[in-house]
C-alpha positions in Angstrom: -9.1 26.4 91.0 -12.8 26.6 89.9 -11.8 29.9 87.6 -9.1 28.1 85.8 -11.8 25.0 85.3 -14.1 27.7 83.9 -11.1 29.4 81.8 -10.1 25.8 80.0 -13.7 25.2 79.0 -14.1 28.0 76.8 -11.0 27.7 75.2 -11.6 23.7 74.5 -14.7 24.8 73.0 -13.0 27.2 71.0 -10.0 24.8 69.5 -12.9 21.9 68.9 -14.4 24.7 66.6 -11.3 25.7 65.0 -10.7 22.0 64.1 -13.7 21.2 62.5 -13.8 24.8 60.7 -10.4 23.3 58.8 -11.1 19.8 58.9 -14.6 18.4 59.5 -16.1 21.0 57.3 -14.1 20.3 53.9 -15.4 16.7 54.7 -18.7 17.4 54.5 -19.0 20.4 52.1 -16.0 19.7 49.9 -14.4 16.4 49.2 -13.0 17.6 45.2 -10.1 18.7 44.2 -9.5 23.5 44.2 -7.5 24.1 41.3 -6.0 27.8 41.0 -6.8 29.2 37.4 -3.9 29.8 35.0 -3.0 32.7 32.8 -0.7 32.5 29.9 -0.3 31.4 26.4 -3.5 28.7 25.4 -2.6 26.2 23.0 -6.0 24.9 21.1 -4.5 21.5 20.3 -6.1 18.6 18.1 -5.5 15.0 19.4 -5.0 11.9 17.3 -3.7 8.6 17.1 -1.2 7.9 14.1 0.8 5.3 12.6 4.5 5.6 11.5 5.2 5.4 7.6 8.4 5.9 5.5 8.5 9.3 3.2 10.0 7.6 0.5 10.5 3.8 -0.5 11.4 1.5 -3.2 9.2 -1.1 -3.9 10.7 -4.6 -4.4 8.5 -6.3 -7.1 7.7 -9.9 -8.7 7.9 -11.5 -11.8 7.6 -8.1 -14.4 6.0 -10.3 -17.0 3.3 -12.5 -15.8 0.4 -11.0 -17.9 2.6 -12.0 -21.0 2.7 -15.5 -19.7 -1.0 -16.2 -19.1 -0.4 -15.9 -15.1 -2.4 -13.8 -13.0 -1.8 -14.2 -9.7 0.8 -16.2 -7.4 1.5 -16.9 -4.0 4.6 -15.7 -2.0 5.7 -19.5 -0.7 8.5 -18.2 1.0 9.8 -14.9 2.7 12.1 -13.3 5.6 11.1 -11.9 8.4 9.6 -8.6 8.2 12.1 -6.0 9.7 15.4 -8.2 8.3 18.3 -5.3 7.3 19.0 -6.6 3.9 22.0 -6.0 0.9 21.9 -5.3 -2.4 21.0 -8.8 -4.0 20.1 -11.0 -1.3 17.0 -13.5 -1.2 14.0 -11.5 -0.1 11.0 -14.1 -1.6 10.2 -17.5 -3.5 7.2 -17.2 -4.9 4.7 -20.2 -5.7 6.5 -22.0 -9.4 3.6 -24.8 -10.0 1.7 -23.0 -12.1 5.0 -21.6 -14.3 6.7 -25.0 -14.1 3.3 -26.9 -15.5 3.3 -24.2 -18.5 7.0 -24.9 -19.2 6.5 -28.7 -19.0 3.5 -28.5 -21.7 5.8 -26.2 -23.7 8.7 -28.4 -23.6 6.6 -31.2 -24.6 5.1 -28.7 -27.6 8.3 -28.0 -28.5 9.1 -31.8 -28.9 6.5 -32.6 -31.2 7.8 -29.7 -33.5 10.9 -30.7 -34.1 9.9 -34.4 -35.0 7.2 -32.6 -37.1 10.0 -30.4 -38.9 11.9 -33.4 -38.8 9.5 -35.9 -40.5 8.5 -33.1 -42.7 12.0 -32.6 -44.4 12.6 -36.6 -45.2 9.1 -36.3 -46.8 10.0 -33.4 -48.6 13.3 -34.3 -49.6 12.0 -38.1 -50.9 9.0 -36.0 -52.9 11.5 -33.7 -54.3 13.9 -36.3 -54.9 11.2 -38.5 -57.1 10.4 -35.5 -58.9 13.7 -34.7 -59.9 14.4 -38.2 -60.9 11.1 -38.3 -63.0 12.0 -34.9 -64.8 15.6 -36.5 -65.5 13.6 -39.2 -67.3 11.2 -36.9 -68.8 14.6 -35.5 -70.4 15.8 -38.8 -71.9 12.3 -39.3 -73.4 12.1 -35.9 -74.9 16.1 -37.2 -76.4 14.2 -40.0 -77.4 11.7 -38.6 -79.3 13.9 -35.8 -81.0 16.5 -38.4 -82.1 12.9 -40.4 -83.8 11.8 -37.4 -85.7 15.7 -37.1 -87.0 15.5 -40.4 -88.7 12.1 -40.2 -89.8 12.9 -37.9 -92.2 13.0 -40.5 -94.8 9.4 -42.1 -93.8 5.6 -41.2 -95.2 4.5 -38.2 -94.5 1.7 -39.9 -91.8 5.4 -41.4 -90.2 6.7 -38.0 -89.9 3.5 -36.4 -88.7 3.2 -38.8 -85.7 6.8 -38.8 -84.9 6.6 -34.7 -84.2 3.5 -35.3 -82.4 5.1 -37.3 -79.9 8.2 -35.1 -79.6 5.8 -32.5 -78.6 3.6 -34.5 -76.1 7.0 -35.6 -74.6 8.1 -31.8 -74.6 4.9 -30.8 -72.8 5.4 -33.7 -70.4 8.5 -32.7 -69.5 7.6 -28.7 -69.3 4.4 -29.7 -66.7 7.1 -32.4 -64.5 9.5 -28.5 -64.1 6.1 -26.8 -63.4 4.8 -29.1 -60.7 8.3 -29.9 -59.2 8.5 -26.1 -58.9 5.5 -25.8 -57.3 6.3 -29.2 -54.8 9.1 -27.3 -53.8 7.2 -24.1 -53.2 4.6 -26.1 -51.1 7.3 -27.7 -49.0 9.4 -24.6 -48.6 6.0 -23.0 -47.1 5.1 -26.0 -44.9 8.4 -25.9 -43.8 8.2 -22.4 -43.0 5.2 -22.3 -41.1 6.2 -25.1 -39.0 9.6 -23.4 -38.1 7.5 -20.3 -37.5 5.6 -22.1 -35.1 8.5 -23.7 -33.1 10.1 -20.4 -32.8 7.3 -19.2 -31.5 6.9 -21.4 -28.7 10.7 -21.6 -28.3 10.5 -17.8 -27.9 7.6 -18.3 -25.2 9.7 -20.8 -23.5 12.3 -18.4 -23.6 10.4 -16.0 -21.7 9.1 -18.7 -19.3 12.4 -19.1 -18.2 13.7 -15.9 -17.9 10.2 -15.2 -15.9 10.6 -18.5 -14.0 14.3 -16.8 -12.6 12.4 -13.7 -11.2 10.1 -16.3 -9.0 13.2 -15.8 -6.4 12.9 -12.4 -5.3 15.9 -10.1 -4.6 16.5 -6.5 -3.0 17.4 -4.0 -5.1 19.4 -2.3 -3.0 20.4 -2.4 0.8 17.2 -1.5 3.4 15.1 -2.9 5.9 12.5 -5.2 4.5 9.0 -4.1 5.5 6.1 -6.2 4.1 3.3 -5.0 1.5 0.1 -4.0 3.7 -3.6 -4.8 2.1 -6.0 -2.3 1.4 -7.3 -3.4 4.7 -3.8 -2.7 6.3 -3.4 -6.3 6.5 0.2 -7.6 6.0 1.0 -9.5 3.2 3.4 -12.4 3.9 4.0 -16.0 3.1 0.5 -17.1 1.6 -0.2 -13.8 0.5 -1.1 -13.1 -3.7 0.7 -11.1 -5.5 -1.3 -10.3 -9.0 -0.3 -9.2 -12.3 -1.8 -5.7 -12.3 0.4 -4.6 -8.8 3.4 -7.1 -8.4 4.9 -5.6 -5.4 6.4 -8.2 -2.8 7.4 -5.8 -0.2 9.4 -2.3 0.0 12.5 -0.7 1.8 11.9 2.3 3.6 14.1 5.2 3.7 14.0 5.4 7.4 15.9 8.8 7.1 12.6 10.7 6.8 9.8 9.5 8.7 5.8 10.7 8.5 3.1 10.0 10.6 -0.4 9.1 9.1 -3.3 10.0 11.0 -6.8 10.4 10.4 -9.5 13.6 12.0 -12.2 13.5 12.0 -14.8 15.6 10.0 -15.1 18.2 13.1 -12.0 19.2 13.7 -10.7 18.7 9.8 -11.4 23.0 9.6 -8.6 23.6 12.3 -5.8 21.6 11.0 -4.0 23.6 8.3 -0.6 22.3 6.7 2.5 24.3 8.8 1.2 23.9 11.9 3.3 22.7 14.6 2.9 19.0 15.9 4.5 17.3 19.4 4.4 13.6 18.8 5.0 10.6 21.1 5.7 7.3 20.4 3.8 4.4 22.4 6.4 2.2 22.4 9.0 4.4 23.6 6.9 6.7 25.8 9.9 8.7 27.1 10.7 9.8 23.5 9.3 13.1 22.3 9.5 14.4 18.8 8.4 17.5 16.4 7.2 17.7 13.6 4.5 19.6 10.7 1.4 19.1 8.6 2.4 18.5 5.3 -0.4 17.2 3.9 -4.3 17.2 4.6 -6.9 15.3 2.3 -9.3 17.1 0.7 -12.0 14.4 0.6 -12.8 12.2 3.1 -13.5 8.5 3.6 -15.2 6.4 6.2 -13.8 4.7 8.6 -14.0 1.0 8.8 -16.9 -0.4 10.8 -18.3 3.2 11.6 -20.3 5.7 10.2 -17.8 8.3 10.8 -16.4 10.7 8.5 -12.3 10.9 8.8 -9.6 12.8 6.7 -6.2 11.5 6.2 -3.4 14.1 7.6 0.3 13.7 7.2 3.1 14.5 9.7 6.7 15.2 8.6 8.8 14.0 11.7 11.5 16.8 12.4 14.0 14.7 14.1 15.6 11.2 13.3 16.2 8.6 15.8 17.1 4.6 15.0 14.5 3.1 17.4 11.6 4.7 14.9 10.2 1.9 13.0 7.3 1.9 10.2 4.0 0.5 12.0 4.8 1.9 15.2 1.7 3.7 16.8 2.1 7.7 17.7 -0.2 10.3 19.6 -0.1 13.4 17.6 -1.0 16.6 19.2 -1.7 19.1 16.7 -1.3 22.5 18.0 -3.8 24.5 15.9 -3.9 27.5 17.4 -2.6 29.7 19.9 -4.1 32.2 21.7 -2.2 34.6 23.7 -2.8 36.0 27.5 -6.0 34.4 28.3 -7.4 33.0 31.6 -7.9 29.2 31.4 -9.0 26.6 33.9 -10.0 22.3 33.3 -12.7 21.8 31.4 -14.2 19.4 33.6 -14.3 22.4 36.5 -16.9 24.4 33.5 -20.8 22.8 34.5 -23.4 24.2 32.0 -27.3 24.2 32.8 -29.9 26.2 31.6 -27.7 27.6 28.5 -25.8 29.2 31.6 -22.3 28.4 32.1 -20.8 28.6 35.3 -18.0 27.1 37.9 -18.1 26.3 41.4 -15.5 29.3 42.9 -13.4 29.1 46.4 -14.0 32.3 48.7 -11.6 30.8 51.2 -15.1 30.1 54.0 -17.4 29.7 51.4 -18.5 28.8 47.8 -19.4 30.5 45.3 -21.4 29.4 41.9 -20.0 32.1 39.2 -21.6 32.5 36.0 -18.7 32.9 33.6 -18.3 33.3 29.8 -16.3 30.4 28.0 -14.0 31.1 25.1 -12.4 28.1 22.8 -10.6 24.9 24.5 -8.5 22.1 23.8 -8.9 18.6 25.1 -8.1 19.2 28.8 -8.8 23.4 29.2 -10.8 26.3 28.2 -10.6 29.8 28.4 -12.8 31.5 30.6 -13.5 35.1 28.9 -15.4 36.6 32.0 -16.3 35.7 35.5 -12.8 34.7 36.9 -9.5 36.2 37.4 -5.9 34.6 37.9 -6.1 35.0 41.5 -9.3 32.5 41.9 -9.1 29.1 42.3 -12.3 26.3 41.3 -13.7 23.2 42.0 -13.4 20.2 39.5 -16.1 18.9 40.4 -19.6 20.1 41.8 -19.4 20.3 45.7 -22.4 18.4 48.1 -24.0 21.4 48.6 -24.1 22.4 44.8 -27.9 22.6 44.4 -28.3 24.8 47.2 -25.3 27.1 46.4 -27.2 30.7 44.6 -26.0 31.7 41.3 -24.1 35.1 41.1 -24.6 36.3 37.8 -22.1 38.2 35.6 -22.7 41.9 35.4 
């Protein structure tokens, strides 16, 4: 009985060992994650956050001629709902008509006074004309008058005869200035006539305009679509209370939601890797189950700065591959970029790569023990990195430093 008691100890001892060599110690030494390293195909991938946009799109636009008008801005007073599927003709806008309707109530009023003025201006002329013509008809009689005395003077004194042809000939000349200046009254109220005409046409053509300006204040589509609204230079959207000026008199646009691009931004670091071709996976936030392809199409040359930061960006655009109804312009993307690929590598998480000293090195499983392994990095992508020299694809690695990490000696690569 006492050997068996003596047998059981041993063994007791032996299993409490055995537990705490596969349980008690991975508590105390290591309480990360061991991760096995991968080989295959790396994909060096770029990252960014994009926003939907139409390829093409008509523009639906204001009033074409407020600069000839005197206006130079309005407001939209009145507008649909952004996203409304619209047809060919229907009400889109109203824009703001005080301003319009206070010029074409002063030209109406213009106009008004004209007319009287023409008005007033022909009875005048026609009683002037009239008195002249009625004093050149008497003019006429008198030169009779005077002929008809020289005829029967023949007979008279010399002196009688002499006076007689004088006043035929100051009764001539009479009448010959009367046909002079009535020519000339006529002239003079043909030309006041003219210019006053002149000028009523003139505003009657500029009312003429106001109107057919004054009809464009209600905005229509141009064509069938889905009404998106103009966005500021800020990306601001421009809807009822927005201004819509002379120089850029675009109320909103329909997208051709056929072809669809994403517009992103890099930044000034990564800029060199993206080259138009390359291959792009892109995800939708609203629809996060939805997964499309696409290409770099375009990539600025130039760069700008990004709003309330000093840094440098570079606007990219994505041609989306596929076409599905549920994309919308505005809607948010991630865009992974794949700009490179690099074939038959060892790779492992970047967090599981600890640099010190200018040494790089991770924290390796030996199955009873740790090892710290100097390695050699290559190039990595947001999540991995190639690992050149110091591991092979039958190690696995620590994400994270184990308790012991300080303590662990560094085994240098050969």
């Amino acid at each position: 009985m006492k050997n068996k008691k003596w047998i059981l100890i041993p063994l007791a001892i032996v299993l409490i060992l055995i537990i705490w060599y596969f349980t008690g110690r991975n508590e105390k030494v290591n309480n990360t994650i061991i991760v096995a390293v991968k080989k295959g195909n790396f994909d060096v991938k770029v990252t960014t956050t994009g926003e939907l946009d139409a390829k093409s799109s008509q523009d639906i636009y204001g009033p074409d001629g407020l600069r000839t008008i005197g206006i130079w801005q309005v407001k939209i007073s009145e507008m649909i709902p952004e996203g409304t599927v619209v047809d060919s003709g229907q009400f889109v806008a109203t824009l703001d008509k005080t301003e319009i309707s206070n010029k074409i109530k002063d030209l109406q009023t213009d106009l008004e006074k004209l007319e009287s003025q023409i008005t007033r201006i022909r009875l005048d002329t026609t009683l002037d004309l009239r008195t002249a013509r009625d004093e050149l008809i008497n003019l006429k009689f008198a030169v009779e008058e005077r002929q008809i005395t020289l005829d029967q003077s023949k007979y008279e004194p010399p002196a009688s005869i002499r006076q007689a042809e004088i006043d035929l000939q100051k009764s001539q000349r009479n009448y010959e200035q009367a046909v002079q200046n009535y020519k000339l009254k006529h002239s003079k109220a043909k030309a006041t006539i003219g210019e006053i005409t002149a000028t009523y046409d003139q505003s009657k053509r500029k009312y003429e305009t106001l109107m057919r300006v004054l009809e464009d204040f209600t905005v229509k589509a141009p064509k069938s679509g889905m009404l998106i609204y103009k966005r500021d230079w800020d990306g601001k959207r421009q809807g009822v209370g927005a201004t819509v000026n002379a120089w850029n008199n675009v109320v909103a646009t329909l997208p051709n939601l056929s072809k669809m691009i994403s517009k992103t931004y890099i930044n000034e670091i990564d800029v060199s890797k993206v080259k138009i071709g390359q291959k792009v996976e892109i995800g939708v936030d609203a629809f996060p189950e939805k997964k499309f392809t696409g290409e770099v199409t375009e990539v600025a040359n130039i760069g700008e700065q990004m709003r309330g930061t000093n840094a440098k960006v570079f606007e990219v655009k994505i041609l989306v591959h596929e076409y599905d109804s549920i994309l919308r312009p505005a809607m948010t993307t991630k865009n992974t970029i794949i700009t490179a690929v690099v074939p038959n590598v060892i790779y492992v998480p970047i967090e599981s790569v600890h640099t010190k000293d200018s040494i790089t090195f991770v924290f390796k499983d030996e199955g009873s023990s740790i090892v710290k392994q100097q390695v050699k990095a290559g190039v990595s992508n947001e999540n991995e990195i190639i690992i050149t020299k110091g591991l092979t694809e039958k190690d696995k690695v620590y994400l994270l430093p184990p308790e012991n990490a300080d303590k662990l000696k560094l085994i240098k690569l050969p």
